[in-house]
Each structure stands twice: as C-alpha cells, then as structure tokens.
N, C-alpha and C positions, 0 to 999 in steps of 0.2 A: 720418621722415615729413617730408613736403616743406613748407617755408615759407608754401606759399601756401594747402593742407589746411589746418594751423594755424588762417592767419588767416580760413579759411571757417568752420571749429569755432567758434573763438571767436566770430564774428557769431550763429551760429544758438544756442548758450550765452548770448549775453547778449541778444540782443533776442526771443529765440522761447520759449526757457526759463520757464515759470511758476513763482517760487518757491510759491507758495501750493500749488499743484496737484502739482506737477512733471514734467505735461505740458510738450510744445510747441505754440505756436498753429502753426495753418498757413500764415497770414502774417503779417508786422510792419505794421501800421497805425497810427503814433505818434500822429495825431490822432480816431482811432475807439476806444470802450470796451468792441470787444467784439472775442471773440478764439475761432476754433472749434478745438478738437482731433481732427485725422481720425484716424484708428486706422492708416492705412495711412501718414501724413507720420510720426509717432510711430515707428513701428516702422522706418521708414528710417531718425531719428535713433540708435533705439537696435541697431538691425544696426553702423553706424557705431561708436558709442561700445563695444560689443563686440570688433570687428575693431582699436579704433584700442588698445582698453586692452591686449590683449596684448602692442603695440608701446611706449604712453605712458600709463604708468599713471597720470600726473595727471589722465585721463580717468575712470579707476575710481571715483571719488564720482557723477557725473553718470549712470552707466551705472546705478546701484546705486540710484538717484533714480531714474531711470527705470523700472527695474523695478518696482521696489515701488509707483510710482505706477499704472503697467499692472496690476500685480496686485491692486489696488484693484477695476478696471474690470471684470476679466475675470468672465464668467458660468460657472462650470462646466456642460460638455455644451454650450454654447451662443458661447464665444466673446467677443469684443470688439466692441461698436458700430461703424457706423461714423465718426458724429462721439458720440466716447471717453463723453464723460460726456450726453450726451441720452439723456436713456430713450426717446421716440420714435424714436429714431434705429433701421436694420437692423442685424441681426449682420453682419459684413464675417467672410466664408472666409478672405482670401488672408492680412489684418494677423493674423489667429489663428494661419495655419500659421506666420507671420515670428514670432509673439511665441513658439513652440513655438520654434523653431529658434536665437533668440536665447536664450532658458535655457538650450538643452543644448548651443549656445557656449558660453558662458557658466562652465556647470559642467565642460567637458573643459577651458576655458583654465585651472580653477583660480582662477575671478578670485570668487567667495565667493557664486555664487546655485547 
C-alpha cells in the first residue's frame, strides 16, 4: 500500500475517528463541538478499511470498530439513517446496500464479521 494512502488513513483515523461512538464525523472542525455522522462518508470509510485489511491488517481493529458501531444504527427492514445516529434523520438506500456489501467483504476475506 502506497505511502501516501497510509498517511491519508491515518488523518481520517485520528481526527474523524469518534472514540466514544466509533463513527466518523464528516468533517474535522477543531474549533466547533459538534460533529454529524453521514451513513454514506461512514461506509466509504469502512468499504476502505475492508479493502485496506485484507492487504494491512493493522487496519483490522478499526474496520471491527466500525462495524459494530454501524451495526448499532442499523434498522432491520429498514436500513441506516442518513446522518447515522439522528432519529429525524431518512433512511439512506445506497450507505445500506455499501453496509450490506461491506460484511459480506468482509466475511469472504475472513477478516472476523
């Protein structure tokens, strides 16, 4: 994996990354305290963190964060919000069928969901 992938991971891992939650915000605002999770920037990060674990498994904890934190959200029959954790928020189609496609990555790589 190239150098500069890396050093792009590691920005969106440490400033987007919600320990608490273990969402991503959708952007870094260091002097604002508020931070929205879209269902659709989320599931890019974890399509990513899917794709990069089969290659660099010191991704595999974050991927695993990921999930579980999506599978908190998820509605059965009904899908993912669009921003993740507002209950006013709509269901979003497209971050449902990515969140569908990233477990069943997921489970052909072997990597433990």
């Amino acid at each position: 994996m190239s150098g500069q992938i890396l050093k792009d991971a590691e920005v969106i891992l440490r400033h987007l990354r919600e320990k608490k939650t273990g969402l991503y915000a959708h952007a870094f605002y260091p002097k604002q305290n508020w931070r929205y999770h879209w269902a659709r920037g989320n599931l890019w990060v974890a399509l990513f963190l899917v794709e990069a674990s089969a290659i660099e498994k010191e991704f595999l904890p974050y991927l695993k964060e990921e999930i579980s934190a999506l599978k908190k959200y998820y509605f059965r029959g009904k899908g993912l919000r669009t921003l993740i954790d507002d209950p006013s928020s709509p269901f979003e189609s497209s971050a449902t069928a990515l969140f569908g496609y990233v477990l069943l990555r997921a489970k052909d790589l072997e990597l433990g969901e």
